[in-house]
C-alpha positions in Angstrom: 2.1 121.8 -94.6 3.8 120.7 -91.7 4.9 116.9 -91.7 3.7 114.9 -89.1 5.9 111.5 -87.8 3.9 108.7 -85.9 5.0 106.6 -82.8 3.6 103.5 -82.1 3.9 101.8 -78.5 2.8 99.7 -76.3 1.8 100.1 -72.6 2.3 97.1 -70.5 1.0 96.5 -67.3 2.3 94.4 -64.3 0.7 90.6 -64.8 -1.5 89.6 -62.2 -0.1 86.2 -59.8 -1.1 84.9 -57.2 -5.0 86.1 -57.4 -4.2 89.6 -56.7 -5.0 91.9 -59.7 -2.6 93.5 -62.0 -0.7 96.9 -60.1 -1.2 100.0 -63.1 1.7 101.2 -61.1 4.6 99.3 -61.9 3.4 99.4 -65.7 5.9 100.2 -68.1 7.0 101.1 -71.8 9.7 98.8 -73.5 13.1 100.4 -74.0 12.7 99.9 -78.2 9.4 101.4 -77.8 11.3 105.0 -76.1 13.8 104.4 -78.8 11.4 104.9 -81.3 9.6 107.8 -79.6 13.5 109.8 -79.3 14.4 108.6 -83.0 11.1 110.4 -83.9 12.0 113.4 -82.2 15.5 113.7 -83.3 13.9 113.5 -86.9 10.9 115.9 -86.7 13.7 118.5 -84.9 15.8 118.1 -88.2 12.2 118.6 -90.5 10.4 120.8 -88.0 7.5 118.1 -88.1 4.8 117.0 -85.5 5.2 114.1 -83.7 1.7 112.0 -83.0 2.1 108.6 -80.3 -0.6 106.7 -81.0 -1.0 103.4 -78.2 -4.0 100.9 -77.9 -3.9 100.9 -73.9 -6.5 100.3 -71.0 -7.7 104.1 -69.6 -5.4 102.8 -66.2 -2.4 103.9 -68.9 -3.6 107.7 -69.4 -1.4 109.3 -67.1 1.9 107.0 -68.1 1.4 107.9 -71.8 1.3 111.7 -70.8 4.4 111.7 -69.3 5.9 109.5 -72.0 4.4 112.2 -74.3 6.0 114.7 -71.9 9.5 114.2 -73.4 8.2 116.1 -76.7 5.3 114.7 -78.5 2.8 117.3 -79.6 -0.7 114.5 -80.0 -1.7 111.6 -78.6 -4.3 109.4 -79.2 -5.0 107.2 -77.0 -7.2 104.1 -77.8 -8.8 102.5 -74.9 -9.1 99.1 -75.4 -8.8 96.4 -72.3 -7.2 92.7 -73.0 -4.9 91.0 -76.1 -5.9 90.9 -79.6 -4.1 89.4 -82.1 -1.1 91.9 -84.5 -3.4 92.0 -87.2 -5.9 93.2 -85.6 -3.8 96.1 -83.6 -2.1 96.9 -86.6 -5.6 97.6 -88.4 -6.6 100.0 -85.7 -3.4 102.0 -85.6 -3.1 102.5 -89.3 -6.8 104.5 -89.1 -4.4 107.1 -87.4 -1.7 107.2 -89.0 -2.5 107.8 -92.9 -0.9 111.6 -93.0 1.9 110.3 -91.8 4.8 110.4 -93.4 7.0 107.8 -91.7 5.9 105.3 -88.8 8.3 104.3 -85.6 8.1 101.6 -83.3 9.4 99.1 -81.2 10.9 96.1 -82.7 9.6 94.5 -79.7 7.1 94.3 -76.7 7.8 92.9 -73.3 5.1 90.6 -73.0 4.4 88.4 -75.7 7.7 89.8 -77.8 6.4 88.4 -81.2 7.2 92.1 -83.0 5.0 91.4 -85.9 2.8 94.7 -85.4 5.1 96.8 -87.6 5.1 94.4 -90.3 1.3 94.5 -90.5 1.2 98.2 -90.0 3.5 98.3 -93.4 1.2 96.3 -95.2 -2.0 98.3 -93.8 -0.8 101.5 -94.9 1.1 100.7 -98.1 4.3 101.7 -96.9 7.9 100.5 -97.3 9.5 99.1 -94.1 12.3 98.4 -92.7 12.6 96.0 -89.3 15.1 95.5 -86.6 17.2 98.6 -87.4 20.5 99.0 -84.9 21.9 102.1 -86.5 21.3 105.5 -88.9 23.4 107.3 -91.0 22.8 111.2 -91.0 19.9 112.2 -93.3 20.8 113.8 -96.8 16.9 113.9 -98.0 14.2 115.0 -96.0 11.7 112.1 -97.9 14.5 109.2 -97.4 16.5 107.6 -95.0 19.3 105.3 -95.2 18.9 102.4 -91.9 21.5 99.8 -90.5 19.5 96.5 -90.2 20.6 93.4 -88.2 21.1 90.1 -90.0 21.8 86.4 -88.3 24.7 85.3 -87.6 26.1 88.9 -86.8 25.5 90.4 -90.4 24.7 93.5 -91.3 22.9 95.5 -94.1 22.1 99.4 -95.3 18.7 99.7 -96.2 17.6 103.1 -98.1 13.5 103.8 -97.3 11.4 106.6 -98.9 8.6 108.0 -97.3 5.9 106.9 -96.3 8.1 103.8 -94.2 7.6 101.7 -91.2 10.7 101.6 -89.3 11.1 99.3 -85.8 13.9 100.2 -83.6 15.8 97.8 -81.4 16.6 99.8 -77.4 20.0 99.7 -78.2 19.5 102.9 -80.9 18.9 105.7 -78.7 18.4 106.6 -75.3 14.9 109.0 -74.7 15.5 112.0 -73.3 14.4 113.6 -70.2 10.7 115.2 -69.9 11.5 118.7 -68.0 10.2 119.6 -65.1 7.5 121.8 -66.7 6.1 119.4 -69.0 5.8 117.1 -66.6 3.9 119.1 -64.2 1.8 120.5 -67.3 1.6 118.3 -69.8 1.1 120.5 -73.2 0.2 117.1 -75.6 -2.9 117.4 -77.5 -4.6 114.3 -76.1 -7.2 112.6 -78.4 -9.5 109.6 -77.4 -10.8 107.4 -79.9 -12.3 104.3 -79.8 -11.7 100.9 -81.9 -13.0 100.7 -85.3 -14.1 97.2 -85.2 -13.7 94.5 -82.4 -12.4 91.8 -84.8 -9.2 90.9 -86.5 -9.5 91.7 -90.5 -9.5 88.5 -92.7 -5.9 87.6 -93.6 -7.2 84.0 -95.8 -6.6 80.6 -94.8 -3.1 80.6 -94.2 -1.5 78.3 -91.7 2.3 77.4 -91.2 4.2 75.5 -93.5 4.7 72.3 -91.3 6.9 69.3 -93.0 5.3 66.1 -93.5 6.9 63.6 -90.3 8.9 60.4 -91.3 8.6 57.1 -90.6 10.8 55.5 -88.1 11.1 52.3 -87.3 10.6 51.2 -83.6 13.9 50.5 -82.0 14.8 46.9 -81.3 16.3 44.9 -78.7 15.3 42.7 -75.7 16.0 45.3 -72.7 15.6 49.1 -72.8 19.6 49.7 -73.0 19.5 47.9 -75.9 16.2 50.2 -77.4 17.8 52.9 -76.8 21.2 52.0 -78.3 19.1 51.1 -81.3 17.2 54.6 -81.2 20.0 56.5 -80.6 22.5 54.3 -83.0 24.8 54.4 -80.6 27.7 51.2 -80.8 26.5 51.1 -84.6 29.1 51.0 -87.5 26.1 52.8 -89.6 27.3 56.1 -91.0 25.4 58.9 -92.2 28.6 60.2 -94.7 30.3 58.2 -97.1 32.9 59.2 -100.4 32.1 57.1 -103.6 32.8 57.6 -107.1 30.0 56.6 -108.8 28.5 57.6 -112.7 26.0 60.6 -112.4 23.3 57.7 -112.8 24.4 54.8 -110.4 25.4 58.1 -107.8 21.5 59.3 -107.8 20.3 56.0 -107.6 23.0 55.3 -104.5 21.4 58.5 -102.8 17.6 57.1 -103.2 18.5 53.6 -101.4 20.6 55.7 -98.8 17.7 57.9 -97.9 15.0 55.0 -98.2 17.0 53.1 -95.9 17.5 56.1 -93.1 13.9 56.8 -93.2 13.6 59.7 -95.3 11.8 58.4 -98.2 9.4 55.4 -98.4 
């Protein structure tokens, strides 16, 4: 049975300003979204698999995602679907087409909102291992597994080893898409599929919310004029420090740090 290697991405269409509506044709695709669609090629031409894009797009974006297509997909499926919904929700509808698939690309990012979250819920959705933000590959040894360069903060790095089925998200800076020829682009040979949306509202995710630290009570500044407020706000000409060296007994030390902290504010 031949494998078959999903793309993900994202049409995004010129914002309307200045009460004139949006222009279809200076739409465009993210360069970490044709990262991911040349990544997929390059591995179904080492597995001799089929590669399906699969895009939640207005029907304005038909003719952009053929000749994205054009550069060697074999399927697309095209979701028409007009305005925002939430990564959740996008994520649910992809994943109904992409259960035979054996690994997922996409872009780590889009070029409107940017948040990159999709691929994180398409993991989830479809049970799959993921791996996000990769910069880098290292030549396959195993047709089910792949080992992935991921970026880290503060300029780090890590290898990270997925088996199939996997999310991946690319970053632009992976791989450069090729060039559609002439004949494909003048006769587009995808397999184009429409489909519709499976449901027109985000699937329950709980009542979660984001952890948000409790605020500390300040005391208002004093002083007669507002140079002096704000040198009392600021502590600016003040001999308080924030560090200090004692040696103290474990006891009398963590007693020192709860009066230091109740007197800066941070306990009451």
């Amino acid at each position: 049975m031949t494998p078959i290697i999903g793309v993900c991405v994202k049409w995004i269409g010129s914002q309307p300003s200045s009460g004139h509506e949006a222009d279809a044709r200076f739409a465009q695709f993210s360069a970490s979204d044709q990262a991911a669609l040349e990544v997929a090629l390059q591995r179904a031409e080492q597995l001799s698999a089929h590669v399906r894009v699969v895009s939640i797009a207005p029907f304005a974006a038909r003719k952009h995602l053929v000749a994205l297509c054009a550069s060697g997909a074999h399927e697309l499926i095209h979701i028409a679907a007009e305005g925002q919904s939430s990564s959740a929700h996008v994520a649910h509808e992809l994943a109904q087409h992409l259960q035979d698939c054996a690994s997922v690309w996409c872009g780590d990012y889009s070029l409107d909102r940017g948040s990159g979250s999709v691929p994180a819920f398409l993991a989830s959705t479809l049970g799959a291992q993921q791996a996000l933000g990769i910069v880098g590959m290292t030549p396959s040894t195993s047709a089910h597994s792949l080992d992935l360069l991921r970026r880290l903060d503060a300029g780090r790095r890590e290898i990270v080893r997925v088996q199939e089925p996997f999310v991946v998200s690319v970053e632009g800076s992976l791989a450069t898409l090729r060039r559609a020829s002439l004949a494909s682009t003048l006769r587009p040979t995808v397999n184009i599929i429409d489909a519709s949306l499976v449901s027109h509202s985000a699937p329950s995710l709980g009542d979660f919310s984001p952890f948000r630290p409790r605020p500390r009570t300040v005391k208002a500044p004093a002083g007669e004029t507002a140079l002096d407020r704000i040198k009392s706000a600021t502590s600016a000409n003040s001999p308080q420090k924030h560090s200090e060296i004692v040696a103290l007994a474990p006891e009398a030390a963590a007693q020192r740090i709860v009066e230091q902290l109740t007197e800066w504010g941070y306990l009451s």
